[in-house]
C-alpha positions as CSV (number, residue, x, y, z in Angstrom):
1,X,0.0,0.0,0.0
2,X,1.5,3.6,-1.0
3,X,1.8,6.2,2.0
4,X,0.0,9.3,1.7
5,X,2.9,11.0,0.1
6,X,3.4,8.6,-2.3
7,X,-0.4,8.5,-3.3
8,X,-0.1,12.4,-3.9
9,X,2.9,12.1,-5.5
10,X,0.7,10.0,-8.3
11,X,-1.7,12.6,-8.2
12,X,0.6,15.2,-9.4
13,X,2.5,13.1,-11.9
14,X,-1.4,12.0,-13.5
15,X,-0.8,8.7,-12.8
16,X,-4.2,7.8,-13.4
17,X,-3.9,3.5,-13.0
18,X,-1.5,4.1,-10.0
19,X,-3.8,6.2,-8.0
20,X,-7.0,3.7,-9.0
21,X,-4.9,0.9,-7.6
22,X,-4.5,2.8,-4.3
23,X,-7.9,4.1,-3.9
24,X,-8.9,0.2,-4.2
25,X,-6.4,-0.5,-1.7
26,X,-7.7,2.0,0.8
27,X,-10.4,4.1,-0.3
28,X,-10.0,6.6,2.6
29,X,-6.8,8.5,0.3
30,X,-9.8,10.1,-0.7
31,X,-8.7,12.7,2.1
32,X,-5.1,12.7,1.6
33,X,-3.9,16.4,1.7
34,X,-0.1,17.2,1.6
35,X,2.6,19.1,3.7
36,X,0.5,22.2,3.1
37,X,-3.2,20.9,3.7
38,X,-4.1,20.9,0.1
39,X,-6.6,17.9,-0.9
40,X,-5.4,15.5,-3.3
41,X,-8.4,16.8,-5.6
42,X,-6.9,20.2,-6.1
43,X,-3.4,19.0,-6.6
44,X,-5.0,17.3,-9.4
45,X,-6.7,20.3,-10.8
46,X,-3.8,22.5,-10.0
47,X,-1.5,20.3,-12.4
48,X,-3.9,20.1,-15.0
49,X,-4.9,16.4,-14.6
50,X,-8.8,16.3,-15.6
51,X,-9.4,12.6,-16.1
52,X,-7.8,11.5,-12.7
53,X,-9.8,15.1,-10.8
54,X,-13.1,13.4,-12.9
55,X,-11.8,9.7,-10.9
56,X,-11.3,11.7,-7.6
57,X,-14.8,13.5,-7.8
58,X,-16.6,9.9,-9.0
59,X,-15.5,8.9,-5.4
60,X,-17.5,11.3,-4.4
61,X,-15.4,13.3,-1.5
62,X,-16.7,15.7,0.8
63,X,-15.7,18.9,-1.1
64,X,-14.9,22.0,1.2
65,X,-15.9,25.4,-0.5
66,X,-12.7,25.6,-1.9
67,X,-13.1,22.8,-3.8
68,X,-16.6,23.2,-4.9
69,X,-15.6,26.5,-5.9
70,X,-12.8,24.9,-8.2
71,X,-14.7,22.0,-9.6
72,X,-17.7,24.5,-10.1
73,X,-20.0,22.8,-7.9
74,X,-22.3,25.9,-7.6
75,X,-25.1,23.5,-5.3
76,X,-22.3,22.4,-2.8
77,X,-21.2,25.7,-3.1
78,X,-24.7,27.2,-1.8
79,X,-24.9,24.3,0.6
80,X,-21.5,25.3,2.5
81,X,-22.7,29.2,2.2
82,X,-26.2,28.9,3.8
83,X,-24.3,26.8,6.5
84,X,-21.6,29.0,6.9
85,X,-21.6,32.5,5.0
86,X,-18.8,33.7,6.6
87,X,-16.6,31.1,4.3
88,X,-16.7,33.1,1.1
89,X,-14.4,35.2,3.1
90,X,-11.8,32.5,4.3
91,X,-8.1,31.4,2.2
92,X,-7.2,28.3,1.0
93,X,-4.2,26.9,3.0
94,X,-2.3,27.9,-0.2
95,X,-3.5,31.5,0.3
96,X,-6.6,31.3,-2.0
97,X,-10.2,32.5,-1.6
98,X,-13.0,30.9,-3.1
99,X,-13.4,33.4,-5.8
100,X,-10.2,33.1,-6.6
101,X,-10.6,29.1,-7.3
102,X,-13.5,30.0,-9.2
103,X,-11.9,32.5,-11.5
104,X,-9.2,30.6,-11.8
105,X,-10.7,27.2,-12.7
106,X,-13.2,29.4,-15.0
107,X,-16.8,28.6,-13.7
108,X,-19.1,32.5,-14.1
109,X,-21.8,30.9,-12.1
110,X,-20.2,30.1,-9.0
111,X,-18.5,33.6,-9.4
112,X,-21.7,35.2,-9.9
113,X,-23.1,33.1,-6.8
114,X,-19.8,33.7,-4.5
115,X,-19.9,37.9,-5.6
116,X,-23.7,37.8,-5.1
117,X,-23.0,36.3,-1.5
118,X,-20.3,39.2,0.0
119,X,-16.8,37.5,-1.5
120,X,-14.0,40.3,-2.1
121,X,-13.7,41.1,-5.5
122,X,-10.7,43.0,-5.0
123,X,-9.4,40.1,-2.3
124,X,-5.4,39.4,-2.9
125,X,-4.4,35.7,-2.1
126,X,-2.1,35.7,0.8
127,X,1.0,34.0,-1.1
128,X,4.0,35.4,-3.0
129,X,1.4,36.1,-6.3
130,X,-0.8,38.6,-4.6
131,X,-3.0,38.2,-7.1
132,X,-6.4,39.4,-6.9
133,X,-9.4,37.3,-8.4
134,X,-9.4,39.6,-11.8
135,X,-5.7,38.4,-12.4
136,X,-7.4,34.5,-11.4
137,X,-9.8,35.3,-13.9
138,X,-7.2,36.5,-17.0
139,X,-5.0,33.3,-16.0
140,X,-8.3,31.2,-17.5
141,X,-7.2,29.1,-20.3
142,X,-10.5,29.7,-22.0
143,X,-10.9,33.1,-23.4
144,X,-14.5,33.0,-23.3
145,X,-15.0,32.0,-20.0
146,X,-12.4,34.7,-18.7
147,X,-14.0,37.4,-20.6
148,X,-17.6,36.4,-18.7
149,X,-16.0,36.3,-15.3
150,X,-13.8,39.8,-15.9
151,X,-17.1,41.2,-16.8
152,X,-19.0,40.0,-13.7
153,X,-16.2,40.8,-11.4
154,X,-16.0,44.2,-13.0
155,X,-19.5,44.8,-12.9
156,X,-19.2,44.6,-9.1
157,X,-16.2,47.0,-9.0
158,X,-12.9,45.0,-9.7
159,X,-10.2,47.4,-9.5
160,X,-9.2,46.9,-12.9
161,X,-5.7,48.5,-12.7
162,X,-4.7,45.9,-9.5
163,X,-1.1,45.0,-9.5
164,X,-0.2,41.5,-8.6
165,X,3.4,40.6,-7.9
166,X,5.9,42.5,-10.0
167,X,3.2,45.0,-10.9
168,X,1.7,42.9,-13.5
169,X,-2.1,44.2,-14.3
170,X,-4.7,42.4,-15.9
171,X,-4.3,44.4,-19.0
172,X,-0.3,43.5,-18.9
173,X,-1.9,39.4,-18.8
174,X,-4.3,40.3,-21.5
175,X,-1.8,41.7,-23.8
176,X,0.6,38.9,-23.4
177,X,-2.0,36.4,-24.7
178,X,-3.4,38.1,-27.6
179,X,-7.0,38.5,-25.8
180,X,-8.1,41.5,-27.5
181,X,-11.7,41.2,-26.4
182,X,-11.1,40.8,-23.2
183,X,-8.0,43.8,-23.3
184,X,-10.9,46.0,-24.8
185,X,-13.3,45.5,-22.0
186,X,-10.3,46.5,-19.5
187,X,-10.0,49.3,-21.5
188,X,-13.6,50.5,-21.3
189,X,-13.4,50.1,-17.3
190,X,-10.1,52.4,-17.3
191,X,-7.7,50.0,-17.7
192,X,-4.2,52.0,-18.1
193,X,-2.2,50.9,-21.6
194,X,0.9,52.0,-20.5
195,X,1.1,51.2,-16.6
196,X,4.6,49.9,-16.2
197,X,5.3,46.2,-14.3
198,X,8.0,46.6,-11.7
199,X,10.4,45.9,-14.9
200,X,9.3,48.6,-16.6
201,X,7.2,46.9,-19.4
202,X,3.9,48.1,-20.1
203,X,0.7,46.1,-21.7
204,X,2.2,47.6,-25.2
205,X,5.6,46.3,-24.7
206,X,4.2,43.2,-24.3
207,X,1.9,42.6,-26.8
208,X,5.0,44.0,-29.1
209,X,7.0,41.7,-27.4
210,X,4.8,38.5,-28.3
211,X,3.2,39.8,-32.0
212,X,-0.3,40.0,-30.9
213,X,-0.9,42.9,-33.7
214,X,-4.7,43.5,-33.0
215,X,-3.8,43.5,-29.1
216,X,-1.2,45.7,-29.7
217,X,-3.0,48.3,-32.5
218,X,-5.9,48.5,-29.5
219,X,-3.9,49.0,-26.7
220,X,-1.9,51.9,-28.8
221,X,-4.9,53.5,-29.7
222,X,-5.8,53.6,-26.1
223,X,-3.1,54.9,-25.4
224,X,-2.9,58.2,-27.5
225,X,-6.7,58.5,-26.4
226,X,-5.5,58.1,-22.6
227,X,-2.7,60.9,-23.0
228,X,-5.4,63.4,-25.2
């Protein structure tokens, strides 16, 4: 039988058979949280390992808000709330909030739900990132479902010219990946084109930097209108 280590050591390499094997062995690994208290079903999502998170959640654990939040399990995510409201307020043990999870992970309707219910738009995870849950939301791998969650979270007052670590807005993230759409609804909410990161590079350098021409045609024009 692996040791808890070694069963989350599977989990982050996607070892999808090994991890069935040991969850046959002793079903309980369920529960297995590492060094840091963070589940074996988040270490799963964090590294991007959807079939063995989709054999984790079969096993139907007891997901915390945090994970409901991830997975975008919007009814255990009401169920926690109405027990507990205070939790939409609470961190991760790796300095996340809900909201943040939820951004992240890409799921508008728990966002909607988690906003809708008092969680910090403008809350910055207590790690090195400092991210706030707009930055979550730009660091989506789907463009759609970033541009409908920067839009709710904006609607509700996102400061849209946060800094994260090393001064990186959302407009700097938007740039990099070419997301015109979602760099032109920054732009509408006052997003600054040529804030600087702590290196000195602004959203234009960056979308110079990486030839996203339409990014960086926008973010220029928005940036003669911003000096007018």
């Amino acid at each position: 039988m692996p040791s808890e280590k070694e069963f989350l050591e599977r989990v982050k390499a996607g070892d999808l058979p090994g991890v069935r094997s040991a969850l046959e062995v002793d079903p309980s690994r369920i529960e297995a949280k590492d060094e840091n208290g963070i589940s074996a079903i988040l270490i799963a999502a964090y590294h991007g390992h959807q079939a063995l998170a989709d054999l984790l959640l079969s096993r139907h654990p007891s997901l915390d808000l945090f994970e409901a939040s991830a997975f975008g399990r919007l009814e255990r995510a009401k169920e926690l709330i109405a027990k507990e409201p205070v939790s939409v307020h609470r961190f991760s043990p790796d300095g996340f909030s809900p909201l943040h999870l939820a951004a992240f992970f890409g799921h508008p309707d728990v966002v909607s739900y988690l906003v809708a219910h008092g969680a910090g738009v403008d809350a910055v995870s207590r790690n090195p990132m400092r991210v706030r849950p707009l930055h979550s939301a730009l660091a989506h791998r789907d463009a759609a479902a970033a541009f409908k969650i920067a839009g709710i979270l904006l609607s509700h007052g996102a400061e849209v010219n946060a800094a994260q670590a090393g001064g990186w807005t959302p407009l700097h993230q938007a740039a990099t990946h070419g997301l015109a759409d979602l760099a032109a609804l920054l732009l509408a909410h006052g997003a600054d084109a040529a804030a600087k990161a702590e290196n000195g590079k602004s959203p234009i350098d960056m979308a110079a930097k990486s030839g996203k021409k339409a990014v960086l045609d926008l973010l220029r024009k928005a940036n003669r209108a911003q000096g007018a």
